[in-house]
N, C-alpha and C positions, 0 to 999 in steps of 0.2 A: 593394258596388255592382254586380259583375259578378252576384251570385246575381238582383238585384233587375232588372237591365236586363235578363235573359233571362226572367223573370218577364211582363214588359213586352210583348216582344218575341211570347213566345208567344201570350199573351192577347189581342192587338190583332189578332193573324193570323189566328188563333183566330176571332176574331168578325168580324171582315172578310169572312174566307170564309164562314163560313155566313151573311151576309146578302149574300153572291153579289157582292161587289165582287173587278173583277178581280186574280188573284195578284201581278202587276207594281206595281199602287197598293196593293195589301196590305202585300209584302211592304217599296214603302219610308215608308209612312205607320208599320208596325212599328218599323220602325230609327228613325224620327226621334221616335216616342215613347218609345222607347228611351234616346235619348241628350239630351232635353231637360232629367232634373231635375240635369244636367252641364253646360248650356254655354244660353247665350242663342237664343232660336228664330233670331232676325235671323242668327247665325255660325252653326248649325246647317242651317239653309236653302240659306248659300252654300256650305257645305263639301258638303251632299247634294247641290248641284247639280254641284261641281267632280266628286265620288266618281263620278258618274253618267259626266260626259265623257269620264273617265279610265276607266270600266270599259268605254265603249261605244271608244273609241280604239286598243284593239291591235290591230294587226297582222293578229296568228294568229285573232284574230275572225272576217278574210275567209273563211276556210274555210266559217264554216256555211252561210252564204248561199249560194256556191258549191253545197255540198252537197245543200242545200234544192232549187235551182234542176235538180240532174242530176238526183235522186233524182225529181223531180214529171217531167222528161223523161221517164226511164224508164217511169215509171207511165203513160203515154202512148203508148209506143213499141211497145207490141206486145210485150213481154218475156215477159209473165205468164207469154202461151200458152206460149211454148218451153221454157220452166224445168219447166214442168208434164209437159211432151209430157218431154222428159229425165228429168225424177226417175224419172217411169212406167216410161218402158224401161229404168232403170236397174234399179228396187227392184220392178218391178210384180208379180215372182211373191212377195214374201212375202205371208203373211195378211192380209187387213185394205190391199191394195193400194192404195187409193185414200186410205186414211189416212194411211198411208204416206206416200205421193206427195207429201200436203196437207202434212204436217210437214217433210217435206225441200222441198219449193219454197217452202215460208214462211223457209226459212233464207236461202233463195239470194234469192230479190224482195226480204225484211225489209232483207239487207243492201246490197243493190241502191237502193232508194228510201230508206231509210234511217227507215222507217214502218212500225209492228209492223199498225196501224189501214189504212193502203195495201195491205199483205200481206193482210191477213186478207178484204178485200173483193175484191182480184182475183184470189189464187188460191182462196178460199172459190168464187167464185161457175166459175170454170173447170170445178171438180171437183165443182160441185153436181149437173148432170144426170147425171154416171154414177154419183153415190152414188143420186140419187133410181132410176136405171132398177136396179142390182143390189139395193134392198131395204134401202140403210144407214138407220139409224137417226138422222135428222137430226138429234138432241138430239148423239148421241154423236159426227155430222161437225161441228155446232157446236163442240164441247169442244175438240176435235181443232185444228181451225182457228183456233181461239183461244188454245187452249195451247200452239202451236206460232211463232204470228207473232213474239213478243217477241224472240224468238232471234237474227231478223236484225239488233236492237240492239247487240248486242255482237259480233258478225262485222264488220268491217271494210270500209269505211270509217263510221265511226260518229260522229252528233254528240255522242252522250251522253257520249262520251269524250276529244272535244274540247273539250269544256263542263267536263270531271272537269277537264281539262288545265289549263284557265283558270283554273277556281277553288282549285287546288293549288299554284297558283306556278308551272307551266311543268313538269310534267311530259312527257317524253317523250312525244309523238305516236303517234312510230313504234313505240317498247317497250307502248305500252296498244292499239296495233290491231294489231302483234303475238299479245300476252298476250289481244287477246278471242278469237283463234279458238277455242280449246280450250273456254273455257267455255260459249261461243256451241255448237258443236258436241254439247257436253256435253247443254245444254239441248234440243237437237234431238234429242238418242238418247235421252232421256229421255220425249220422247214417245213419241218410235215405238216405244221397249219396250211403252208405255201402251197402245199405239193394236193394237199385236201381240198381248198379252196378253186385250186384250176381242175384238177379232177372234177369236183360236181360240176364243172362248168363246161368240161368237154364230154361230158357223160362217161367218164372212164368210172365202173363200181367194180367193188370190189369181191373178193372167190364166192361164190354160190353155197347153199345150203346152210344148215348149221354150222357150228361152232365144234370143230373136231377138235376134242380134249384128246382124244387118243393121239393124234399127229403130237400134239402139242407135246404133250410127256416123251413120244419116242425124241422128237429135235430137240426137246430142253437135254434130255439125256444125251445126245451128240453133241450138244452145246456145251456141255457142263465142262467137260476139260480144259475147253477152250477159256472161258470166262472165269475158271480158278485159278489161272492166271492172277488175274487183277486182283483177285480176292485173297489170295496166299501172301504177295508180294507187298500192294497196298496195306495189308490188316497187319502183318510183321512190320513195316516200317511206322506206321500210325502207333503200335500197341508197343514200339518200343524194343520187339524182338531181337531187331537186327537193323544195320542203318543200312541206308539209300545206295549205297556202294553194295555191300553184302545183299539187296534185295534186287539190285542189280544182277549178280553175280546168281543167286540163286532161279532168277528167270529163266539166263540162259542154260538152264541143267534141264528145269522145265521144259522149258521151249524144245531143247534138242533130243529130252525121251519123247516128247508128246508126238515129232515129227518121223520117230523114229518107227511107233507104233504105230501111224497112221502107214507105216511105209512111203512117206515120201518124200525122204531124207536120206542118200548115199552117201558114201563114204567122197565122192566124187565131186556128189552136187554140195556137202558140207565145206569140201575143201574151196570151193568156189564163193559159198558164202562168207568164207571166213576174211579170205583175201579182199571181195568184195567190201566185208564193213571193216578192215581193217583200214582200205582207203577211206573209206566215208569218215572214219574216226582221226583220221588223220588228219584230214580237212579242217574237221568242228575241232579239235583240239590245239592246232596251230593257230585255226582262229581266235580262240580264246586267248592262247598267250599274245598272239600278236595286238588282240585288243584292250592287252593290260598297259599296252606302253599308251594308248592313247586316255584310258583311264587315269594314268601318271601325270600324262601330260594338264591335260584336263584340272585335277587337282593341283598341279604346281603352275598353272597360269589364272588358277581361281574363275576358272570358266563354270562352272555350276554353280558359284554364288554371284557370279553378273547375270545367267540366263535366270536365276531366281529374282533377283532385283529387277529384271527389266517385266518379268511376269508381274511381278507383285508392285511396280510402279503403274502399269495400265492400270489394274484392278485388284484387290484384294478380298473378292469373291470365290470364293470356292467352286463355285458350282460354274462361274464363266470362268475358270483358268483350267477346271477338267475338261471344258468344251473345247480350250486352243489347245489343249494338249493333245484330244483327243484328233480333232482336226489335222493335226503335222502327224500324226503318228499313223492314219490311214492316209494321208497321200504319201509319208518315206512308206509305209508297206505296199505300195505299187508298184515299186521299184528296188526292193532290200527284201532280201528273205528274211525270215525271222529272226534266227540268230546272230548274225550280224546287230541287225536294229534293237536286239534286245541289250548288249554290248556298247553300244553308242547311247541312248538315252537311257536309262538305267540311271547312271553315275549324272543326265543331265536332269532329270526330271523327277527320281527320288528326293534329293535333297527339299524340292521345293515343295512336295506333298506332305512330308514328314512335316514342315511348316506347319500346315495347319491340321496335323493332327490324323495326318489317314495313316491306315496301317500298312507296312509294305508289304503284306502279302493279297488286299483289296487292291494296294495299285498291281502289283503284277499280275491279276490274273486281268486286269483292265489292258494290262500293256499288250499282255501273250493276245487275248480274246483282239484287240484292234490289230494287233499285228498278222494273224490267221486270218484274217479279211484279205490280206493281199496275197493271200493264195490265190485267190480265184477272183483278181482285177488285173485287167490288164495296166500295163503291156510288159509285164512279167509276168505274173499268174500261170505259174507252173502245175499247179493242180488245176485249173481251169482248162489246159491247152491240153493236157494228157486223159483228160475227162473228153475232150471234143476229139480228140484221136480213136481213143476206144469208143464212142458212142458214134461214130460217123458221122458226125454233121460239122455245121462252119460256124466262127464266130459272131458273123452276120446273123443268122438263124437262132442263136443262141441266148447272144446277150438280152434281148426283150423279156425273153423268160425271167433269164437272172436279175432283171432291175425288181421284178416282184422281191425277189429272193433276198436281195441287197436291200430293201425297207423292211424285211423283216429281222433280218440280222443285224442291221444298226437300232432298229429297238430294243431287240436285245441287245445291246451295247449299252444304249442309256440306260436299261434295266439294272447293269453290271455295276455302273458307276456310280449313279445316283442310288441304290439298294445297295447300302454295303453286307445287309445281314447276308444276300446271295451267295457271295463270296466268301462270309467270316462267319456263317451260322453253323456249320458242322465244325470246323475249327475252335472255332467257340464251345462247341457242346464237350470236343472233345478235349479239351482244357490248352488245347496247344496256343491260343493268343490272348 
């Protein structure tokens, strides 16, 4: 039953999507074809409906919206510039400065708006006219800018990790935006070695003269508002102040004086944002309920303890069953956006790591990190395509770049997985696992 419902299940999602029906009526039209040659349509019906209420009903849910709603402030607020003017004066004399620049303020905006595709178009386009005036290579500040947004996903405060949280049974908040900085980071140095590396090699160096501490002090101090953000909201939920919901809620109070002071937040353009992430919330949160009924399904046809027998009948190695999982999880992120896919294996691929002993907040920051890879793969890769809109060039001209890019991010991938202190050493320090 379990082999034949996952059979089902994939097939109908399967062809749902490529005739362009949305993922939320995909994924629960799968589940209830799924669970029909089991139970009558009439109690099927009622029980996907109840599944739905119950998954759209917690609590810890408020968070996204919340989050949704500071993160679309900030995008608004005037942010970009300062994080840009900052990275600059910070990193601006290495090679390749402006590349640089572009990879580390995609960390700091990504995790700020909590949007790899928001990152990529406001600091892309910041750092577009001094790439165009020094001679860079637009294909190669596409790559760059694209290879580098995903990263503010897993930096903290994050919804993809919120969303891990929910569909794992209530993992730790605090221990998984913890455990993302490191890999979050990780993912950022991984460019900039990329971005360093072709730099010396096109002769692109970096700002002239010394090392101006004065610049440095005035952009940290235009920075600062910006980046206490993460530090008020992150250090309240880690230290216990206030939960994930409430650190939620307190961002967007931040976020909408911070924009108000910068003046560049109306009564006007507020009302537009609101509306705005109230659709987007609307989305992520229907999805969520509607991916409980497949979560149900799932456990009442015992489909996670077959997809774990048939794992653990190939082999019973750890280190080759993270490689297939890792494998199916960057080719569904080519094609699934994150949330979705984190909703779908989650409930399939938790149970079997727990098996032999990993923590579930080392695998979710495995799953989030493989699944922000298909940001920027085609032939979805949304943050890919909106980096090559704002940067002017084509995907042709592009991808060569990005294959650099792409070997250094799946090393840090293996880094993520095979290193579990990466993931569990601040969490660890800070007593949360």
């Amino acid at each position: 039953m379990a082999i034949q419902s996952l059979l089902i299940i994939l097939v109908v999602l399967l062809v749902l999507l490529a005739l362009g029906v949305p993922i939320a009526y995909s994924i629960g039209i799968a589940a209830l074809a799924a669970i029909l040659p089991t139970m009558d349509l009439d109690v099927a019906v009622v029980t996907a409906a109840q599944r739905t209420f119950v998954g759209m009903s917690k609590f810890s849910l408020t968070a996204i919206p919340f989050f949704i709603l500071a993160g679309n402030l900030m995008n608004q607020g005037g942010i970009a510039k300062r994080l840009v003017d900052f990275v600059m004066a910070l990193l601006g004399k290495l090679p390749g400065a402006l590349l640089v620049t572009n990879a580390g303020a995609n960390a700091l905006f990504g995790a700020i708006s909590g949007s790899a595709s928001a990152a990529a178009a406001a600091v892309g386009s910041m750092v577009k006219e001094g790439e165009e005036e020094q001679g860079y290579d637009p294909a190669l500040c596409v790559a760059t800018n694209a290879a580098s947004a995903p990263s503010g996903l897993l930096i903290p405060p994050s919804n993809a990790l919120i969303t891990y949280s929910l569909a794992s049974g209530g993992t730790s908040v605090a221990a998984l935006f913890l455990g993302g900085y490191v890999p979050g980071i990780l993912w950022t140095l991984c460019c900039i070695v990329v971005g360093v590396i072709i730099a010396l090699r096109k002769g692109y160096k970096g700002s002239h003269g010394k090392y101006d501490w004065k610049n440095l002090g005035v952009c940290t101090l235009r920075a600062i508002p910006a980046l206490s953000l993460i530090v008020v909201v992150i250090g309240g939920i880690v230290g216990g102040i206030f939960t994930a919901t409430e650190g939620s809620a307190i961002a967007v109070v931040y976020a909408l004086i911070l924009g108000i002071c910068y003046r560049n937040i109306t009564l006007k353009s507020f009302w537009a944002i609101v509306v705005d992430s109230a659709k987007m919330s609307g989305m992520v949160v229907f999805l969520i309920g509607v991916s409980n009924i497949l979560g149900w399904v799932m456990s009442f046809t015992q489909v996670p303890q077959a997809v774990s027998a048939a794992l653990l009948g190939l082999t019973n190695n750890p280190v080759i069953i993270l490689l297939i999982m890792n494998v199916i999880l960057l080719v569904a992120g080519t094609f699934m956006d994150v949330t979705p896919a984190i909703l779908i294996f989650t409930p399939l691929f938790l149970p079997i790591v727990k098996s032999f002993g990993m923590s579930p907040v080392h695998f979710g920051l495995i799953l989030v990190y493989n699944l922000c890879i298909g940001n920027i793969t085609p032939p979805v890769g949304n943050t890919l395509f909106v980096a090559i809109k704002v940067g002017g060039s084509s995907l042709t001209k592009t991808i060569p770049y990005m294959l650099w890019y792409y070997v250094a991010i799946l090393i840090g991938l293996m880094m993520v997985t095979y290193i579990p202190f990466l993931s569990l050493g601040l969490p660890t320090m800070a007593g949360l696992v």
